[in-house]
Each structure stands twice: as structure tokens, then as C-alpha cells.
C-alpha positions, 0 to 999 in steps of 0.5 A: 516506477521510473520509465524512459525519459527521452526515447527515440525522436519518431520511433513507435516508443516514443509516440507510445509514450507521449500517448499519441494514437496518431503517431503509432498508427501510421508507425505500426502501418508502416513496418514498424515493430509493435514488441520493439523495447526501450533502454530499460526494456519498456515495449510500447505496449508497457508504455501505452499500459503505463500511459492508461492510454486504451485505444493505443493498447487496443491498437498495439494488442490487435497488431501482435503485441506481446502481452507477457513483456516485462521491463528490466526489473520484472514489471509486467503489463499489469503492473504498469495498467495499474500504474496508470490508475486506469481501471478501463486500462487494468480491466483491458490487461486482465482480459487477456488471461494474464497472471495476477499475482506475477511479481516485479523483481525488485521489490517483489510486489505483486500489481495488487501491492501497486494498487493498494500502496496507491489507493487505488480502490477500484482496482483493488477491488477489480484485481481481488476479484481476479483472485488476487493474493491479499496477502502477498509478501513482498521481499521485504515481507510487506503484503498489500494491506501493510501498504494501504495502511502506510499510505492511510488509505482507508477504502483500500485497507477495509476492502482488502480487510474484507477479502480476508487480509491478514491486519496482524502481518508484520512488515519492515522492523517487525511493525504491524499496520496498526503501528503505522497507523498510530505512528500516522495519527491516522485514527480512522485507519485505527477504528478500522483495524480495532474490530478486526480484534489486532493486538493493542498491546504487539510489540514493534521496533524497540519494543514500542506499542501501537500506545507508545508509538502514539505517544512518541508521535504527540498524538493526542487523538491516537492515544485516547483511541487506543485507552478507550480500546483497551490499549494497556498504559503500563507496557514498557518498552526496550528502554522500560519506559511507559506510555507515561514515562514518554509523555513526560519525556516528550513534554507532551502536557495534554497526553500526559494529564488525559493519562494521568486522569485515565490512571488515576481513575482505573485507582479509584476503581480498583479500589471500589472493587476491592470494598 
């Protein structure tokens, strides 16, 4: 989210913006018009919101400011309270009844997408019980547990996994959470998403599985998760190369003998089946 740099020297945008309560309440006594905007269509209410600045919202809002102010490209108060990573200020914005599932018009992200790309789980949690969408697609067909997933944020991901988050949803190039999450090497988001029954073996970009992924990224630990799972070693991708196959072409020693080993016991077991 980018807002204005430099507003107005004296002007109720600019004191909104620097966060100064002082300088908007003498402004606001002395004429000054509370739903003014910027360049970019920031009013100083969105500025305050973005602010996370509660006295200065309180003060705008009981002097006549409009809650329903958008910027240039959509955002909406509550997509700038939740910018602010103020949960007093989110809470303070969903009081006066607005719509939570309102979408800014760039991207097409919801306030719950803003918070859980962030991390932020409080919030998260606060807009769910407003009810939220937990699978809100953006234009880009991202919903917000993709994005908790992509920033490794793991309390957001199993908070929003609670509110019936969908952990099989694709986003950009056909991936799913867990193969960012093995392109991350982020093996506790992994143990999140493995009781959530995902598909070990989906197919992503290049006909890569979450294994693939993991290997391709010299992940060690993501890799054994992914085994140990139930992952299959003997998938190809569009190049028809398996999980093997990468280990070698990357060079990768230990992911290489910790598969091999796995193969040659899965062998030996097979053959004790067969007697």
C-alpha cells in the first residue's frame, strides 16, 4: 500500500498523516473539511486508519467523516486499519457496520487477504468472526490462506485452516499452498497442511510436485517430511524427471542418499511381501 509522501504543509491531510491529534483538532475547529482528499484520494480518515492512530479516527469520525472513502484503487477504511496492524483501530472500523468482504480494485484482495499476507493473527481472527470469506479469490485467483502460506505465517494459515479455508486452492501458475510451502522450506507450515489430507503428489508449475519442489530447492528437511508422509518418489515432471533424477542433477549429496536409502528400503520390502 503506498500513500502520499508529502501533503499539503498545514492542511488536515497532512497532520492525519503524520498522526498528530493536536494539529487535526485545531484544524477541524477551525472550518477545516474533515472528507477532504489527497492526490491519490487518501481522505484523513484513511490516513488516520492507516496511521492505526484511534483517537485521531474517533475524532474525525464524530466530526462527519465519511466511513465509506475509498482511494484511488479501491482500498477501503478497513483495508487501511488493517494496514496499520492495529487491532483497536480494525475493531474501531468494523463497528461502524462496514463491509468486510469489500475488495480494493487493483488486485482484488479483500481486508482478510491484507491480514493474513501480513500475519497478522489477531486480526485475522477478528475479521473471520465478522464473517469474513476464508476463501476469497483475488484477480489473480489468490485466496488468503495462499497468502498466509506464502509469507510462512503459520498462526494465520491454522487459524484461517480452522474457519474452513480451502488448503487445496490454487493460486498463481496453477500452485497450491503446499508447494510454496516446500519451495519455502518451511516444514512447520508443511505439518500443518499434512493433517489437512492435501494431495502430496498435485502438480504445479512444470509438472512439479510439492517433492520435486523440495528437492529443486535443496531442502533436506522438506523432503524427508514429504517421504515420511507418504509423498510419492517416482512422480516425473514435464521433463520426466523424478525426485531422484533432480537430486542428481542438482548435485544434492544428502537428499540424494537419504532417497536412495528410502528406495532401496521400499526394495527390500516389496520383496518380503512377494515371499
Amino acid at each position: 500500500m503506498i500513500w502520499a509522501a508529502d501533503p499539503p504543509a498545514g492542511s488536515l491531510i497532512k497532520a492525519c498523516a503524520d498522526g498528530d491529534l493536536k494539529a487535526a483538532t485545531a484544524l477541524i475547529q477551525a472550518g477545516s473539511d474533515v472528507n477532504q482528499t489527497g492526490d491519490d484520494g487518501e481522505t484523513p480518515l484513511l490516513l488516520a486508519a492507516h496511521k492505526g492512530s484511534v483517537p485521531l479516527m474517533k475524532l474525525l469520525l464524530s466530526s462527519g467523516a465519511n466511513a465509506k472513502a475509498r482511494r484511488w484503487n479501491g482500498e477501503t477504511l478497513l483495508h487501511a486499519a488493517v494496514s496499520s496492524g492495529r487491532l483497536d483501530a480494525v475493531k474501531l472500523v468494523l463497528e461502524k457496520d462496514v463491509p468486510v468482504n469489500e475488495r480494493e480494485s487493483r488486485r482484488g484482495q479483500t481486508a482478510l487477504h491484507y491480514a493474513a499476507g501480513d500475519g497478522r493473527v489477531e486480526i485475522v481472527r477478528l475479521l473471520l468472526e465478522h464473517h469474513a470469506e476464508p476463501d476469497a479469490k483475488s484477480k489473480a485467483g489468490i485466496t488468503p490462506f495462499w497468502l498466509a502460506i506464502q509469507g510462512a505465517h503459520k498462526e494465520a494459515a491454522a487459524v484461517l485452516l480452522a474457519a474452513g479455508a480451502d488448503p487445496e486452492l490454487e493460486g498463481t501458475a496453477h500452485a497450491r499452498p503446499i508447494h510454496l510451502a516446500a519451495r519455502s522450506c518451511q516444514v512447520p507450515v508443511l505439518e500443518l497442511l499434512l493433517p489437512a489430507h492435501v494431495d502430496l503428489n498435485a502438480k504445479g508449475p512444470q509438472g512439479m510436485t510439492p517433492l520435486l519442489v523440495a528437492v529443486s530447492q535443496n531442502c533436506l528437511p522438506a523432503v524427508k517430511t514429504l517421504v515420511e508422509a507418504g509423498a510419492d518418489t517416482t512422480v516425473k515432471n514435464e521433463s520426466g524427471q523424478t525426485a531422484l533424477d533432480f537430486a542428481r542433477r542438482r548435485r544434492s549429496k544428502e537428499i540424494l542418499a537419504y532417497l536412495e536409502q528410502h528406495k532401496t528400503a521400499n526394495t527390500q520390502q516389496e520383496s518380503k511381501s512377494e515371499k
